[in-house]
Every structure is written in C-alpha cells, then in structure tokens.
Backbone as ProteinMPNN parsed JSONL, in Angstrom:
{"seq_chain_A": "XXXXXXXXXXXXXXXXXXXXXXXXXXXXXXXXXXXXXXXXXXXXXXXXXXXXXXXXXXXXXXXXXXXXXXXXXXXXXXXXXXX", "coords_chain_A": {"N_chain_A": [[2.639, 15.698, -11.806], [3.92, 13.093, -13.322], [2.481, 10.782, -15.903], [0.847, 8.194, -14.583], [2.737, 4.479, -14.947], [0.848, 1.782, -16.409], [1.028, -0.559, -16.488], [2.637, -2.133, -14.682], [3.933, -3.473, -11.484], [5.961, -2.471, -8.579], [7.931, -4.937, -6.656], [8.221, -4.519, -3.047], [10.43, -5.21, -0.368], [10.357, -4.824, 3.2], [12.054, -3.389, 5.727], [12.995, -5.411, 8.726], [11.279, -4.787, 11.439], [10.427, -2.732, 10.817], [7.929, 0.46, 11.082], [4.267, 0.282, 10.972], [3.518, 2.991, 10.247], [5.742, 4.525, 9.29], [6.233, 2.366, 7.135], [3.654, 2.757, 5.249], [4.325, 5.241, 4.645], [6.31, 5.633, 3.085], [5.633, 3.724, 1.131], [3.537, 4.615, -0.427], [4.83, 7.247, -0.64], [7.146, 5.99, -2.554], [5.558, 5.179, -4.565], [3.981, 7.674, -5.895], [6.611, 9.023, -6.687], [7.674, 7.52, -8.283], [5.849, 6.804, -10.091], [4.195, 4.358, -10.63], [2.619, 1.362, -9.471], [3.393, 0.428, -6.315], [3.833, -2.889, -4.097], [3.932, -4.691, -1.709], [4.642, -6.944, 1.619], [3.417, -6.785, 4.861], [3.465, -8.072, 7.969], [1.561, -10.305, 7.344], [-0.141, -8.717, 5.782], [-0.436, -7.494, 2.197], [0.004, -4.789, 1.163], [-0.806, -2.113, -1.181], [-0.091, 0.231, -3.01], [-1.208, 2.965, -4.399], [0.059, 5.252, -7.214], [-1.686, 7.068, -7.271], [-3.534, 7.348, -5.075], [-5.217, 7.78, -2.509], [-3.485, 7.829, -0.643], [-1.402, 7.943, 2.607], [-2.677, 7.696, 5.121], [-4.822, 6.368, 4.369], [-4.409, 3.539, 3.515], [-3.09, 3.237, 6.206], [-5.484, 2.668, 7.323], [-7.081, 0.712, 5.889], [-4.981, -1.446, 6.133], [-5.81, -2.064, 8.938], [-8.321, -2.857, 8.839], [-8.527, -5.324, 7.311], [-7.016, -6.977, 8.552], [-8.377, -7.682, 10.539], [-10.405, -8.836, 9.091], [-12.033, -12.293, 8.217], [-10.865, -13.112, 5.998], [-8.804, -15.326, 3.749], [-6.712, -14.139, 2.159], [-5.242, -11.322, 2.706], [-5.277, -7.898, 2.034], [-4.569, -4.311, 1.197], [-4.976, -0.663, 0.44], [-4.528, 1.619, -0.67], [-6.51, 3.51, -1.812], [-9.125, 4.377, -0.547], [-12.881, 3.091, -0.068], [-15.873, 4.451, -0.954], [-18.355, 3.27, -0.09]], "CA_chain_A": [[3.059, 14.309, -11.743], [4.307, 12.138, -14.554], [1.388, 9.81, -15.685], [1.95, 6.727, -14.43], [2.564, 3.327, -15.673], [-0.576, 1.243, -15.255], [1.131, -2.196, -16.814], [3.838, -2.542, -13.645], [3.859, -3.428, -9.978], [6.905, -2.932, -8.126], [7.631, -5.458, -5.337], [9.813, -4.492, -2.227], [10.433, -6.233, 0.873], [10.485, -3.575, 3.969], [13.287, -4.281, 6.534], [12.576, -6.341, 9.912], [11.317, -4.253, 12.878], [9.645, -1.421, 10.39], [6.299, 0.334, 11.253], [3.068, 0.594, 9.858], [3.263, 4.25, 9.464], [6.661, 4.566, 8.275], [6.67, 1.57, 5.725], [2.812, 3.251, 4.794], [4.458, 6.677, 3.727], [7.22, 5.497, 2.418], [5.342, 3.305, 0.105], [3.153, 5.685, -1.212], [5.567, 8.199, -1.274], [7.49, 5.69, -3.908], [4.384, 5.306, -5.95], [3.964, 8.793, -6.235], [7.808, 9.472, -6.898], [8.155, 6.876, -9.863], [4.575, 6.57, -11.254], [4.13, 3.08, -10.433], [1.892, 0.752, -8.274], [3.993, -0.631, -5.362], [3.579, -3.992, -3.207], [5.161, -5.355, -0.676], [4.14, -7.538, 2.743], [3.207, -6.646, 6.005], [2.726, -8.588, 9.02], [0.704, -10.608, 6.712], [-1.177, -8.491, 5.042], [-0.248, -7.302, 1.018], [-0.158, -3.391, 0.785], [-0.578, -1.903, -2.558], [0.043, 1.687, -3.159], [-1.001, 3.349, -6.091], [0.427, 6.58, -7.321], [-3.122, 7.826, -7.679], [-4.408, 6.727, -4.264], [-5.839, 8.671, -1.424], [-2.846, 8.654, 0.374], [-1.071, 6.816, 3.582], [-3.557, 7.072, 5.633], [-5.939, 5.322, 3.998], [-3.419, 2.574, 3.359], [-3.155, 2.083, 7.679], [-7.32, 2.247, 7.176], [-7.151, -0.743, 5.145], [-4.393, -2.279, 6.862], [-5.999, -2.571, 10.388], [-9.571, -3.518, 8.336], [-7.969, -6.404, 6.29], [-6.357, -7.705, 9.953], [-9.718, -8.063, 11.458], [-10.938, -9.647, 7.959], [-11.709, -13.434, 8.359], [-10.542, -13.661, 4.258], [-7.346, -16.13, 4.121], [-5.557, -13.373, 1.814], [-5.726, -10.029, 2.727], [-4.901, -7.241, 1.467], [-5.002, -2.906, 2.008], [-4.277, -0.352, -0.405], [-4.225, 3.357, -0.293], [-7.527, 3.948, -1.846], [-10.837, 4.501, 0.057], [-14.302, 3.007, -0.959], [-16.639, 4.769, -0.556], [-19.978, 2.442, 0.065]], "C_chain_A": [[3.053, 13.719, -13.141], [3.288, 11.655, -14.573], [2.55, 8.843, -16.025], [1.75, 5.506, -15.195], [1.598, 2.629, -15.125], [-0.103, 0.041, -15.74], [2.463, -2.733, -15.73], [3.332, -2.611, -12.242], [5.385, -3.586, -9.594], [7.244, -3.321, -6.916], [8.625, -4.679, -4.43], [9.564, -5.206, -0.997], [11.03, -4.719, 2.35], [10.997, -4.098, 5.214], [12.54, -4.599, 7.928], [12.262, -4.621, 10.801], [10.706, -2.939, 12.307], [8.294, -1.443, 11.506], [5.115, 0.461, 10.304], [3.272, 1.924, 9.592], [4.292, 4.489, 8.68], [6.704, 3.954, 7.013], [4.812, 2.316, 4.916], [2.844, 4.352, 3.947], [5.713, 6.247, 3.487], [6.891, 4.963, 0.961], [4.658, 3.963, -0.752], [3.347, 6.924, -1.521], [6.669, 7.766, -2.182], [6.911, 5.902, -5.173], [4.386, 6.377, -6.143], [5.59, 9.019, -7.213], [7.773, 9.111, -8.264], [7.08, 6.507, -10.399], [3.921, 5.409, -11.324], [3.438, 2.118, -9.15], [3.363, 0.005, -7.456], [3.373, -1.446, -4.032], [4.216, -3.953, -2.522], [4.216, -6.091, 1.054], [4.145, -7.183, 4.096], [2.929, -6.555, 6.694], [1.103, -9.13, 8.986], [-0.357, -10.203, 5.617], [-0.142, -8.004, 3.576], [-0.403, -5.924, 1.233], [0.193, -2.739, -0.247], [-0.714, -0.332, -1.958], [0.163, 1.802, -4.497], [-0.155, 4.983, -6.113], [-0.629, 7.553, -7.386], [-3.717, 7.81, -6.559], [-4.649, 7.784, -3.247], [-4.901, 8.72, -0.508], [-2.2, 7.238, 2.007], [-1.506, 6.533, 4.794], [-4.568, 5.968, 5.45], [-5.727, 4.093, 3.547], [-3.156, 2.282, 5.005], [-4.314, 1.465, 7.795], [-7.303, 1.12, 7.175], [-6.658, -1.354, 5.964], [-5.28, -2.819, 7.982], [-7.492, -3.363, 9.975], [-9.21, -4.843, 7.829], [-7.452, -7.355, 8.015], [-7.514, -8.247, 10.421], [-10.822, -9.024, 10.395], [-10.899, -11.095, 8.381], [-11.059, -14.423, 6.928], [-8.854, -14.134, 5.088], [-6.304, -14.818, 3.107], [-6.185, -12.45, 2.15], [-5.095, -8.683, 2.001], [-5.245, -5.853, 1.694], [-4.29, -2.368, 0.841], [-4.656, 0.987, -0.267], [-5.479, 4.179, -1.084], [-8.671, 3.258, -1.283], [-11.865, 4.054, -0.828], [-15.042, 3.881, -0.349], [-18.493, 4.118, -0.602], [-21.307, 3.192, -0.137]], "O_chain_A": [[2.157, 13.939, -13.957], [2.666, 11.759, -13.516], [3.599, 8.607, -16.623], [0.811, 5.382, -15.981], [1.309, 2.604, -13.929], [-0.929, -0.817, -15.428], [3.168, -3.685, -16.062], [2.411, -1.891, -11.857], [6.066, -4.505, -10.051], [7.075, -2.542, -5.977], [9.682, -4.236, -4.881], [8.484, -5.733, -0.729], [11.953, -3.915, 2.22], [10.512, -5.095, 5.748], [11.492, -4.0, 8.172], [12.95, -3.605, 10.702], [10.444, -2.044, 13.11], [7.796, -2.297, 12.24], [5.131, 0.704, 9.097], [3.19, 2.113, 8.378], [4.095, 4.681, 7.48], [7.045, 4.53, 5.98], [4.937, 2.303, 3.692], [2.099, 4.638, 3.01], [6.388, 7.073, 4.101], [7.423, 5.351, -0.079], [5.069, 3.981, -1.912], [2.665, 7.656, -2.239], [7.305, 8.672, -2.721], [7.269, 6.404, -6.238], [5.176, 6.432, -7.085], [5.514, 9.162, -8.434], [7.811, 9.883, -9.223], [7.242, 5.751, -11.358], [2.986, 5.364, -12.124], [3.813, 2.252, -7.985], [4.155, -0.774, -7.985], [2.666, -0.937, -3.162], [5.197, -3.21, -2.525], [3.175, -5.548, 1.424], [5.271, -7.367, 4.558], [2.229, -5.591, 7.005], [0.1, -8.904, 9.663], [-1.091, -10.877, 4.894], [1.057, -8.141, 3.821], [-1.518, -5.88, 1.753], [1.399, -2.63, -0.467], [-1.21, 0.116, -0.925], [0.887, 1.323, -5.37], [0.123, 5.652, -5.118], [-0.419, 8.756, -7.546], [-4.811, 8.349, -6.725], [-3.987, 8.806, -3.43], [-5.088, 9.447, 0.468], [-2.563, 6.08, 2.215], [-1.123, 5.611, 5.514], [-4.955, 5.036, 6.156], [-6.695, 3.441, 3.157], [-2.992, 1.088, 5.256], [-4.502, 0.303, 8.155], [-7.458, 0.407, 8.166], [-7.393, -1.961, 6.742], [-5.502, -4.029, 7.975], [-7.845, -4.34, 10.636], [-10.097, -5.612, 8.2], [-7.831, -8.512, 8.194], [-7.511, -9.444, 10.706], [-11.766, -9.712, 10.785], [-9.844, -11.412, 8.932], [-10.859, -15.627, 6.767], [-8.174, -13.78, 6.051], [-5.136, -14.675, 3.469], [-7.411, -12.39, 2.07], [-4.151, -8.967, 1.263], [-6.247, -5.762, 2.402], [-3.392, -2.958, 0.239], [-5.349, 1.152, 0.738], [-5.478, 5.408, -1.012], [-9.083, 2.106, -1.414], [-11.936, 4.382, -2.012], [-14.855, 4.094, 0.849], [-19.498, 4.617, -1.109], [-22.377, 2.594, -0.022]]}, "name": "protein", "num_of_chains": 1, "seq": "XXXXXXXXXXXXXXXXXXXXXXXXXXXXXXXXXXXXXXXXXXXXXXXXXXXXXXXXXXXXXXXXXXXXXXXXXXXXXXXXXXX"}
C-alpha cells in the first residue's frame, strides 16, 4: 500500500436507500484504494474510514455503539479500542 496522506479527508455522500454493510466496505475499501481518510453520513451518525483501520467490520461495531450513545454528535470509525 501507498503511504497515505494524513493532511486530507475525503467527504462523500452515499446514495438514498444504501446499507450499513455495503456503504461500510465500500468506504473502507476507498480509503484503502486512494490512501486517504474518508467521511461521509449515515443515518445520523459520521463514519470515518481510515486507510489504516481495522477494517469494515469494526466500522458497523462503532456504528451500532455510537446509535445507542446518548452524545448529540456521534460518530464510528473503522478502528477498534481496545480498553
């Protein structure tokens, strides 16, 4: 893998009626592709994908954790903590 750019985010907007798993591996199979963190919104929540990240599972992880969050922004991203 190319090393990636760490001074970019690229937004996208993921078409009506997607799912979580599809728009999940799609997104972090961009980041991977072009080296680059990608955003984008869905069904409220913010999902970041890094090109470095653990992957698109761990990007639904988040997702369904961040849903059940009482924080006003939320947010999920494709790497795991480990506590």
């Amino acid at each position: 893998m190319k090393e990636p750019l760490l001074n970019l985010i690229l937004k996208v907007e993921f078409l009506l009626g997607s799912d979580l798993s599809t728009v999940s591996h799609e997104l972090c199979e961009l980041a991977k592709r072009i080296g680059v963190t990608c955003e984008g919104k869905f069904n409220g929540v913010v999902l970041i994908a890094h090109p470095f990240g653990d992957g698109e599972e761990a990007l639904v992880i988040n997702f369904h954790n961040a849903t059940k969050s009482d924080l006003r922004y939320k947010l999920a991203t494709n790497v795991l903590r480990e506590d």
